[in-house]
N, C-alpha and C positions, 0 to 999 in steps of 0.2 A: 375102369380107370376112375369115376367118380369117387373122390375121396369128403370128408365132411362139407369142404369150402363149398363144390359143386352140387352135391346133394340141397344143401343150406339152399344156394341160389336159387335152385328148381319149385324146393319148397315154397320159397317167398313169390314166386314168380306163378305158382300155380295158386297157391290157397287162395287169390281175390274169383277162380274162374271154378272153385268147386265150395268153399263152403260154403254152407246155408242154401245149395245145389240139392235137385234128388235126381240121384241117376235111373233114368226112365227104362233103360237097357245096358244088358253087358254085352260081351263076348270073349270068349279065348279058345284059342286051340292047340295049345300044346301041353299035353298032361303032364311033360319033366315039369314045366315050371309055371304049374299051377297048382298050388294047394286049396283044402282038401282036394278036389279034383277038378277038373272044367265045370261040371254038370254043377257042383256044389258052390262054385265060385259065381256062375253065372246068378243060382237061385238067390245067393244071398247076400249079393251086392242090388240087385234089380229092385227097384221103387224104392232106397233108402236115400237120405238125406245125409247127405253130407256135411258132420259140424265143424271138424275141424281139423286143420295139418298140422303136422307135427313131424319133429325127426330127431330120432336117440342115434348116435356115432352116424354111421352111414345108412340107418334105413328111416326111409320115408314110410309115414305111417297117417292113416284118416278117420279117423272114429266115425263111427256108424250111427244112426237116431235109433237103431234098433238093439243096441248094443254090440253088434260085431266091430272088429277093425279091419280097415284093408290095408293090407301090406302093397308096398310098392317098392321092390327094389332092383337098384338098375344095374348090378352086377360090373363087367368090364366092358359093356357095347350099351345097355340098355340109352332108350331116349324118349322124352314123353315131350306130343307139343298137343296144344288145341287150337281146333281148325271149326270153321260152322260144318254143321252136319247134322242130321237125325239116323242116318245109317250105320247098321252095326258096323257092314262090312266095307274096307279100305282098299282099293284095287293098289296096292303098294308091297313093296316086298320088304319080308321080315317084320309085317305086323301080325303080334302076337295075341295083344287085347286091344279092346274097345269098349267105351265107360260114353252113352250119351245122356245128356244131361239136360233137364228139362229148359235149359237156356238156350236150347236150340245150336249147343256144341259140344263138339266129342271127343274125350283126351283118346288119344292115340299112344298105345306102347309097343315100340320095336324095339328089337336086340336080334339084330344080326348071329350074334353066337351065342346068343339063349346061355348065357348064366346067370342073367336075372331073374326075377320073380313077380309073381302076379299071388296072392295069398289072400285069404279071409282069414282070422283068428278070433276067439272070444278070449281069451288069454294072452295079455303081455308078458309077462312072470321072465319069460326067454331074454327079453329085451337086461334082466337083474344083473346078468352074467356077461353085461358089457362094464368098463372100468368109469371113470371119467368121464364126465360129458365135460370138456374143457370151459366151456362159457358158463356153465353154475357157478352157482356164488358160494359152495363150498371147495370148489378146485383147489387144492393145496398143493402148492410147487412143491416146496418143502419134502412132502412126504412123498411124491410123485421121485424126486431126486433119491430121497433112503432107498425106495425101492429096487428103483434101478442098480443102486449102489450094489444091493442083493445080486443081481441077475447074472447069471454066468454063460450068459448067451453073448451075440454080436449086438452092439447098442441099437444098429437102426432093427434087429429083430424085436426085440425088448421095446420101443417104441412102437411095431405094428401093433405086437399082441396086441389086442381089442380088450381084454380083459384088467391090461393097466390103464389105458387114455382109449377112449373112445371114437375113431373116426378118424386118424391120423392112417395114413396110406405112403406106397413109394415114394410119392413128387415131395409131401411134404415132411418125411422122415429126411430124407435127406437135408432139404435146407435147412431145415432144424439144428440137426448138425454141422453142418456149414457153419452157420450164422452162430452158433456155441463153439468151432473149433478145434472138433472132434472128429476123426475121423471116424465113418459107421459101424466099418467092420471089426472095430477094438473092443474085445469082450466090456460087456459093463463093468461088470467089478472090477474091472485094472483103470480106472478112471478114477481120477481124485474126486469124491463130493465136490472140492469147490468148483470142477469144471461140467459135471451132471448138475449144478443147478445153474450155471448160464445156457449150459444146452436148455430143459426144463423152461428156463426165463424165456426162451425163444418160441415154443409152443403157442402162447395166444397169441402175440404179436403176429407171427409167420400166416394163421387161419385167418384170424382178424384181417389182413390185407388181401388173402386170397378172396376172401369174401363179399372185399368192399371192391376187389376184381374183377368177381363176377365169375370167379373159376379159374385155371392156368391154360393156358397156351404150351401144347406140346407138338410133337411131331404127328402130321396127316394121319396116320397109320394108327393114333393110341387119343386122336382127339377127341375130346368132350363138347359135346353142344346142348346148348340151354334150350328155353323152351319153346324161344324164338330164333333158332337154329343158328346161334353167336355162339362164338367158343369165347372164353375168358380173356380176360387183360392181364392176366398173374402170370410173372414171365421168370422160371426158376433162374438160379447162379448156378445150379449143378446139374438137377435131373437132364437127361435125357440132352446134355451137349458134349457126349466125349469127345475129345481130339480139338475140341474149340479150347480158346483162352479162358482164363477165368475174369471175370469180368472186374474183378478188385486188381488182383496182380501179375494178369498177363499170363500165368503159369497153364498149362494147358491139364482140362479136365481131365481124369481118367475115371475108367467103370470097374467093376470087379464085381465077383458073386458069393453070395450067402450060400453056401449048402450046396446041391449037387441034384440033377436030373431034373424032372419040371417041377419040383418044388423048391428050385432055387431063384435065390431073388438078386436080381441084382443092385449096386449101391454104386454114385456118383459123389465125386469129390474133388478137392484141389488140395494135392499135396502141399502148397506151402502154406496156403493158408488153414490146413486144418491139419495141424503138428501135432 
């Protein structure tokens, strides 16, 4: 579920408790989602200094004093907090790694359904082949809006891809839409320019307050919590409220789906206001 807002938070909320840190010890134990391997992850994270956090679309990433990077990404479950500690090991369930740090604390990462990741890299290059980091100071709506013009996919598909905008996910594909007008599942290309660039215009605003949020607020079952175990104050108009009213005109939400079998997505909206 972590989409860019909640990633962002995590980041700012960890980098004062790791960088300019050397982590004294690792640990992990599950080779799906460790790269290169546990044994490899452990040797080459252990006695390196940590300079500094960083995060491209949805992955958190920490540069190494030795040159490697560590990859941290928190998938649909993942959760990182820090607790005091010099112990590798967590008597907790669904923890997967453990990073202690000569401050005498230890970030902890669980993911309950393991689709996150634990990673060491010496190469970024992979991170090229994401679109848009919306908060750079080259983002160009403009062009962001032509493209989608192209797309002959469903609008909020064309806003996932990772490849046009960087970090946009379900919660905030939809408002997006919302708040432009549009309903999601209307192929891109049958959309006037002038109304893909008020969708577009909605983009940073929509992150920007998820952000200053603290992350969104959804249902028990798909919640995000931060690194001091808060879920957000970003509280959607559409995601995840079908059969509720819409908070502008009363009209009630409905859900629908992208595509078919478990790669279909589903999309939230209010028919009157998004004609």
């Amino acid at each position: 579920m972590p989409e860019l807002p909640e990633v962002e938070t995590i980041r700012r909320q960890i980098a004062p408790h790791l960088e300019g840190r050397r982590i004294v010890q690792s640990w992990a134990d599950v080779e799906r989602i460790t790269r290169p391997s546990v044994h490899e992850f452990m040797a080459r994270t252990r006695d390196q200094r940590v300079e500094r956090a960083l995060r491209r679309g949805k992955q958190m990433y920490f540069t190494l004093q030795g040159g490697d990077v560590l990859l941290i990404h928190l998938g649909m479950s993942g959760r990182l907090h820090v607790e005091p500690g010099t112990d590798v090991h967590v008597p907790l369930a669904h923890v997967h790694g453990v990073l202690v740090l000569d401050s005498g604390q230890r970030v902890v990462f669980s993911d309950p359904r393991t689709f996150g990741e634990l990673a060491v890299v010496s190469d970024l290059s992979f991170l090229d082949r994401l679109g848009r980091e919306p908060f750079d100071e080259d983002f160009d709506e403009e062009e962001i809006a032509q493209r989608l013009r192209a797309r002959r996919t469903p609008l909020k598909a064309a806003l996932l891809d990772q490849r046009l905008v960087a970090g946009i996910g379900n919660i905030y594909a939809d408002e997006i839409c919302f708040l432009g007008g549009v309903k999601p599942h209307l192929t891109a290309s049958s959309v006037s320019l002038q109304r893909l660039r008020r969708v577009v215009a909605h983009i940073l605003p929509v992150l920007q307050h998820a952000i200053d949020a603290q992350g969104a607020t959804t249902s028990p079952t798909g919640r995000y919590y931060d690194l001091f175990g808060q879920s957000g104050e970003f509280l959607p108009h559409v995601y995840g409220r079908t059969g509720e009213p819409c908070d502008r005109c009363g009209t009630t939400i409905r859900r629908g789906l992208l595509g078919r079998g478990k790669s279909a997505r589903s999309y939230h909206y209010c028919p009157r206001c998004q004609r």
